[in-house]
C-alpha positions, 0 to 999 in steps of 0.5 A: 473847717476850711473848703479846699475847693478850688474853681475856675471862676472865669468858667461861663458854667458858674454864672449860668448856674448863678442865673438860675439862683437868682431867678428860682432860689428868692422865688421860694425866700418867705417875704415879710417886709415886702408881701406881695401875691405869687402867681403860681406855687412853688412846685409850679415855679420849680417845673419853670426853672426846670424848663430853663435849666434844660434851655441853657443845656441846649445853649451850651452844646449849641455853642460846641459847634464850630463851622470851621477846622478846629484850630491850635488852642492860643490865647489872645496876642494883643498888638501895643497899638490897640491897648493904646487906643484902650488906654486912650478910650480909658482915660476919656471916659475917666475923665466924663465919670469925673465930672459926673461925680463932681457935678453930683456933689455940687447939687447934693444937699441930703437928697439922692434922688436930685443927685441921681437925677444930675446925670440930665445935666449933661444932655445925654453925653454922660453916655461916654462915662460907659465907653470903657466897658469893652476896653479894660479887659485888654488893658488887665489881660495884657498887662499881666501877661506882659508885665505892663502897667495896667494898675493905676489907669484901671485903679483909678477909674475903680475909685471914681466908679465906687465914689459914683456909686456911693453918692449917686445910689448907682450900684450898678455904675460900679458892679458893671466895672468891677466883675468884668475886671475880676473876670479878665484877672482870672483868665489872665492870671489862670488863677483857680479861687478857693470856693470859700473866698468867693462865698467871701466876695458874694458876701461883699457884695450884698454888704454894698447892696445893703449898705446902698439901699440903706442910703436910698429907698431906706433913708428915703421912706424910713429916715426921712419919714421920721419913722422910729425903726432900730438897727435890726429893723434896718439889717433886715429890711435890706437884706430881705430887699436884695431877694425880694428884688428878683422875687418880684421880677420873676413874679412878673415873668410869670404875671406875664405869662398867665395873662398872656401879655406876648407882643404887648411891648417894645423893650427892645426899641428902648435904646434907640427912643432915648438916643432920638429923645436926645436928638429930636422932640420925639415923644414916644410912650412905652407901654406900662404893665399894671402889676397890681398886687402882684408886685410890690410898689417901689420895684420898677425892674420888670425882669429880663424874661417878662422883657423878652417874652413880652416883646416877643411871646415864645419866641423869646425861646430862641431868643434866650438860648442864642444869648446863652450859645453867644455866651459859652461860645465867646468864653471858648473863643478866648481861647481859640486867640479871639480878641473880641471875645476877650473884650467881650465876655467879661461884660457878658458875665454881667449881663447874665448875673443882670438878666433876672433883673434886666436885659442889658443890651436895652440899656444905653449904658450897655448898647451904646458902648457895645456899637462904639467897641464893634465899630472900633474894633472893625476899623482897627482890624481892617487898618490893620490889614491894611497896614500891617504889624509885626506881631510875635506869633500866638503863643499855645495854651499852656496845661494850666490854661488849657485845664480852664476851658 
């Protein structure tokens, strides 16, 4: 029986929720091929997401308030100027992401780990293979809405992404493209999707989990073993694995907060120590939490939330709901005719379906092409003042648009 159910799949609601099923919903999945101890019950792990649930509600009603007059509804109009500089920033990192995929074929002899280690090859320029991240969103906007060529460039970069991800174990090389890009299709096209073919493309994409965990951490500790293991072994080894992954960094979060490990790290020094560890000989040590039983031994991402309150004991509070405020507020934005918010949130959906596992804007693969866009977007905007362009005027909100909000 078919769902007639259709949403808009651009709405910020969606991957709240999607957040909090990632979080809670593995916590209460039973674990046979990776045992480990939960610290608390699940009545106990319920009361929790309860609480969070109730944080991002805050965030939400925060992100309503507007300090200034509540203007037309529009949507973004785009000068040509700026989607050449995107094309240009593209095409740049397309080209790094080519040589990163050829570098790793060359040193590929069965091993994935030597392969994902290659990325060192390149001293830490490898980082402009990331640049792009805020600069597709424009590209497909604009294109669908002008009835420009957008396919082919962003196409082009999709296939060399999925190649870096197949051959290098990187799923998120590829996933950190492909949702900000279904996202922005969405809010282009103003298409509304049945719910049943997104059951259809979350079940895609746990097929490439799986299909990547069986070519890394199983082919690692199985295949090359020798250990004698069948087909059904292998299904759910790794579909077990991609609940067990958020599982254990829940499971984490809460080791934290039982032991009272607030202040105890610095995650939020980490991009900056590994841009320095490129430039100078500074040899500074981030410090390891020992999970023991409470873990288990091959998952090494320590959770979104243990890094916040870690770094930041309670206040991580304030901390989480401005994140999620930032969140809803961007989507809004969209619609208000903000550009950088266009460019924005689509990335920001990825943070958010990645915080479970991971703060994003830790990562140099995230912060380094969030200051390059900011960066960027300032000068263009202040030459722009400067000399200004003719612009067609913004364009109101159609009903269809206006019923995304």
């Amino acid at each position: 029986m078919r769902v007639h159910l259709k949403l808009n799949f651009a709405n910020p609601a969606l991957f709240a929720v999607g957040f909090i099923v990632l979080f809670s919903l593995p916590y209460l999945y039973p674990s046979y091929h990776f045992p480990y101890l939960k610290v608390y019950s699940p009545f106990v792990h319920l009361l929790i997401t309860a609480f969070i649930v109730s944080l991002i509600l805050t965030a939400n009603q925060l992100s309503k308030i507007s300090l200034f007059h509540k203007k037309e509804i529009v949507v973004p109009d785009i000068n040509h100027q700026f989607i050449i500089l995107s094309k240009l920033v593209i095409c740049i990192s397309m080209i790094m992401n080519l040589l990163i995929v050829a570098n790793a074929y060359s040193v590929y002899e069965g091993n994935i780990e030597a392969v994902k280690y290659s990325l060192e090859d390149f001293g830490g320029i490898n980082i402009i293979s990331q640049l792009y991240l805020f600069f597709v969103p424009p590209v497909i906007f604009y294109g669908i809405r002008n009835k420009a060529s957008y396919k082919l460039i962003v196409g082009t970069l999709g296939v060399l992404l999925l190649v870096r991800s197949g051959l290098m174990a990187e799923r998120l090389a590829f996933l950190e493209f492909v949702v900000p890009v279904f996202i922005t299709y969405i809010i282009a096209s103003k298409k509304r999707l049945l719910f049943t073919k997104m059951v259809k493309y979350f079940l895609l994409l746990l097929s490439f989990f799986m299909l990547l965990e069986l070519t890394r951490q199983f082919y690692d500790q199985y295949i090359v073993t020798g250990a004698k293991v069948d087909v059904w072994f292998a299904l759910t080894w790794t579909f077990e694995r991609f609940f067990a992954y958020y599982a254990d960094t829940t499971n984490k979060f809460y080791f934290s907060i039982e032991n009272d490990l607030s202040f105890t790290t610095y995650h939020y020094l980490t991009p900056f120590v590994r841009i320095l560890r490129r430039l100078t000989s500074i040899n500074y040590e981030f410090v390891q939490v020992d999970y023991g039983p409470y873990r288990w031994r091959d998952f090494t991402n320590p959770g979104g939330l243990t890094m916040l309150y870690t770094d930041l004991g309670y206040l991580s509070i304030f901390v989480f709901i401005f994140f999620f405020a930032v969140f809803f507020k961007s989507y809004k934005s969209i619609y208000k005719g903000s550009l950088f918010a266009l460019c924005l949130y689509p990335n920001l959906v990825t943070a958010i379906l990645e915080l479970p596992r991971f703060v994003n804007f830790y990562q140099t693969r995230f912060f380094v092409p969030l200051v390059f866009f900011i960066a960027t977007y300032l000068i263009y905007k202040y030459l722009n003042s400067r000399f200004p362009i003719q612009r067609k005027d913004k364009l109101p909100l159609s009903r269809a648009e206006s019923d995304m909000l």
